[in-house]
C-alpha positions as a Markdown table, in Angstrom:
| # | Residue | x | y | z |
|---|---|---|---|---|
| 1 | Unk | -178.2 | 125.1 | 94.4 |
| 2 | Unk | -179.3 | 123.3 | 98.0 |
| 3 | Unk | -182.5 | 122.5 | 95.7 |
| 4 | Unk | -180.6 | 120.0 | 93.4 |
| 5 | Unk | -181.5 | 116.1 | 94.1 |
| 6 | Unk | -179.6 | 113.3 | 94.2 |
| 7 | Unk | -181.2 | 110.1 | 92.3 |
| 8 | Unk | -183.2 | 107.7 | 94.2 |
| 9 | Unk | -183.2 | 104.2 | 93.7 |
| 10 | Unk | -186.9 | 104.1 | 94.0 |
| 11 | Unk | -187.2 | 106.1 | 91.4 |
| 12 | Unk | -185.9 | 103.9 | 89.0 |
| 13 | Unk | -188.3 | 101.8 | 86.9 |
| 14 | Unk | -189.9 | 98.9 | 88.1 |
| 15 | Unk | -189.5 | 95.3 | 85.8 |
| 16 | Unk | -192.3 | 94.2 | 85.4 |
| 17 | Unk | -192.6 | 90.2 | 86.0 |
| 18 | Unk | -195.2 | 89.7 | 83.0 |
| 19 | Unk | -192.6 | 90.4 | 80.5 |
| 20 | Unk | -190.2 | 86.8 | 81.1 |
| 21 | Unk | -193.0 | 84.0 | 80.3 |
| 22 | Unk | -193.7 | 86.4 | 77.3 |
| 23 | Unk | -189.6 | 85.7 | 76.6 |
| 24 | Unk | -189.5 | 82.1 | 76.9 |
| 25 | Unk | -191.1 | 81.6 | 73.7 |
| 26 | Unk | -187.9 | 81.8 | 71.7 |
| 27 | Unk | -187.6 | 80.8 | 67.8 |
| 28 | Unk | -185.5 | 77.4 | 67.1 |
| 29 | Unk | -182.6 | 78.2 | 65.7 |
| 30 | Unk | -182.3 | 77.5 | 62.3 |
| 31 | Unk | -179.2 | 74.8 | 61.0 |
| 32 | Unk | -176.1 | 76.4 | 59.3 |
| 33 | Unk | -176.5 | 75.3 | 55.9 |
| 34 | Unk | -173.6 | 72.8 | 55.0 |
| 35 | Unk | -170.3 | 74.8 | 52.8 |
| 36 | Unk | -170.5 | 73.2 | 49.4 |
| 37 | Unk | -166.9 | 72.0 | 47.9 |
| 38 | Unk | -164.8 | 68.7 | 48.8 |
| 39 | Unk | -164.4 | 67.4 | 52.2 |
| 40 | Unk | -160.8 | 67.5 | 53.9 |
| 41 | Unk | -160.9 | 64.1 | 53.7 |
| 42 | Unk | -161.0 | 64.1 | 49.7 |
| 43 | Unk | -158.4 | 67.3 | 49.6 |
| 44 | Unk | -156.0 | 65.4 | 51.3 |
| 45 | Unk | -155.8 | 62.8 | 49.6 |
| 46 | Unk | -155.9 | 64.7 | 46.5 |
| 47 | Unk | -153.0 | 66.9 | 47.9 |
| 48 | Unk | -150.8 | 63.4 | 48.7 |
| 49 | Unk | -151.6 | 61.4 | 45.5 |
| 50 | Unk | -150.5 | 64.4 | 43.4 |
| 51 | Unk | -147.3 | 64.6 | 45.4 |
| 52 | Unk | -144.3 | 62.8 | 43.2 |
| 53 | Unk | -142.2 | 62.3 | 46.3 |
| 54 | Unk | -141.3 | 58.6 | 46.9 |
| 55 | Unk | -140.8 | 59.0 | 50.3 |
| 56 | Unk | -144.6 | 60.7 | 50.8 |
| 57 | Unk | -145.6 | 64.0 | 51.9 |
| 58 | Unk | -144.8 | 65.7 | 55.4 |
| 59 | Unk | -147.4 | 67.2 | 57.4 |
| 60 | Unk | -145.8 | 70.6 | 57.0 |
| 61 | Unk | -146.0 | 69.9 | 52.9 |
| 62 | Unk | -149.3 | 68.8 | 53.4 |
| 63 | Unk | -150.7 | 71.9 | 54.9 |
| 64 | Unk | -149.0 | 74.3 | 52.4 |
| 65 | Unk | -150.6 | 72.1 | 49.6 |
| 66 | Unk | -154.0 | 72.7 | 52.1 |
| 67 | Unk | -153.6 | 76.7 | 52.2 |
| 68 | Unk | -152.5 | 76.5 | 48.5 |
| 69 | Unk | -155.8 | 75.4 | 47.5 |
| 70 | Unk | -157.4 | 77.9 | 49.8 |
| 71 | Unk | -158.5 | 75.8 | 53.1 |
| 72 | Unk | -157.8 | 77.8 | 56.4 |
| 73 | Unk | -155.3 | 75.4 | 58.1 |
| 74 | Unk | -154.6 | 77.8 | 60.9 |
| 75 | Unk | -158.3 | 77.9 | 62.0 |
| 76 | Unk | -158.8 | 74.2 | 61.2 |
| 77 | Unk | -155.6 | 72.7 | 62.4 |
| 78 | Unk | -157.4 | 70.4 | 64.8 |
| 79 | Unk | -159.7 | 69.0 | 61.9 |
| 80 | Unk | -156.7 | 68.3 | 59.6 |
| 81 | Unk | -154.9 | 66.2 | 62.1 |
| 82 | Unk | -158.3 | 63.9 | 63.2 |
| 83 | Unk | -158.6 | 63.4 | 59.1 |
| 84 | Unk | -155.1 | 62.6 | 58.7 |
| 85 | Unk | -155.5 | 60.0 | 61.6 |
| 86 | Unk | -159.0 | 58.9 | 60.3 |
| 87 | Unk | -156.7 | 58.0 | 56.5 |
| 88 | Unk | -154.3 | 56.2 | 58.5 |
| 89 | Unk | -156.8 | 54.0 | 60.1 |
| 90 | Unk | -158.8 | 53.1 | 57.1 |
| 91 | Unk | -155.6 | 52.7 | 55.3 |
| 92 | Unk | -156.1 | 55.1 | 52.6 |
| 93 | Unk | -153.1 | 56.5 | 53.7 |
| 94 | Unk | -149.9 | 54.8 | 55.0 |
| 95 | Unk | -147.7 | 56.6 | 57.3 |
| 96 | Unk | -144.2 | 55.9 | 55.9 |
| 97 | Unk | -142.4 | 57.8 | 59.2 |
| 98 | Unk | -143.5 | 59.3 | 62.5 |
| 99 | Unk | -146.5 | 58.9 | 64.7 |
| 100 | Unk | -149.9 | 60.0 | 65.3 |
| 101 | Unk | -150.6 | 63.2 | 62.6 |
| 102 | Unk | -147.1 | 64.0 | 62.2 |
| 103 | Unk | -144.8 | 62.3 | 59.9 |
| 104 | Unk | -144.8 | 62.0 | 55.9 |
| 105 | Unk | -148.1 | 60.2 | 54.3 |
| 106 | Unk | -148.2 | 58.5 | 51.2 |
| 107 | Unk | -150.9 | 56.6 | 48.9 |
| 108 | Unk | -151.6 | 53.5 | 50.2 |
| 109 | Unk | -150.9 | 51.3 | 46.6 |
| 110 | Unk | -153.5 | 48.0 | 48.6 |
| 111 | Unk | -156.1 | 49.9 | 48.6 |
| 112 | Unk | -158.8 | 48.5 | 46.1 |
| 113 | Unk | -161.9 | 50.4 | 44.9 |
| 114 | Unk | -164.8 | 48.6 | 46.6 |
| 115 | Unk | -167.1 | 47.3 | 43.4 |
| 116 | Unk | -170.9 | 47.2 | 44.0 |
| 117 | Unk | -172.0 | 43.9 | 44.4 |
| 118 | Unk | -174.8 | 43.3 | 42.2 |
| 119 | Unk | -177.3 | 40.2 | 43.4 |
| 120 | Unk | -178.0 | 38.0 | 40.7 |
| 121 | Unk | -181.8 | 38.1 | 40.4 |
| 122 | Unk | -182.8 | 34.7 | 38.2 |
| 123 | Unk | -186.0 | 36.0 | 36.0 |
| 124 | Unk | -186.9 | 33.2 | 34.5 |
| 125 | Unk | -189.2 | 32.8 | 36.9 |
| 126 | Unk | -191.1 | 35.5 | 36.2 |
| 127 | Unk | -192.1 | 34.3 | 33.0 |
């Protein structure tokens, strides 16, 4: 039993300094491909134009119409108040009470769809 040896620590095995410039050749990372489906932008404003309420929608109302159509509001609850703010600015939405991303929201009824402008291209010229 007095024959029994403790461990040494030179006994352990050696790292050998060759293997890290071997290791610093690492593969890029490839891009996480982009989730297919609508934008929060574009569920949003789906969610308040199909709202009947004259007064708008509330946030709260707004994120149960979010879950409803199966968007994680609890994980993304950051994202849906930067999109609500980004509506407000561009004035697709109008923000009938509150401030900031709180509040109710409705359609903003100014808004126009932007038409392409076509340039008139005179082919008589041409001929």
């Amino acid at each position: 039993m007095a024959e029994e040896e403790a461990p040494t620590p030179a006994a352990a095995p050696a790292k050998s300094p060759a293997k890290s410039p071997a290791k610093a050749a690492k593969k890029k990372a490839t891009p996480k491909p982009k989730k297919a489906g609508p934008s929060l932008r574009d569920l949003i404003v789906e969610a308040v134009s199909a709202s009947k309420e004259r007064s708008g929608v509330s946030l709260a109302a707004l994120k149960k119409a979010l879950v409803a159509g199966g968007y994680d509001v609890e994980k993304n609850k950051t994202r849906v108040k930067v999109a609500i703010k980004a509506l407000v600015a561009k004035e697709t939405l109008v923000q009938t009470k509150g401030t900031g991303a709180s509040g109710s929201f409705k359609m903003n009824k100014k808004v126009e769809p932007k038409a392409k402008k076509y340039r008139y291209i005179d082919i008589s010229i041409y001929r």
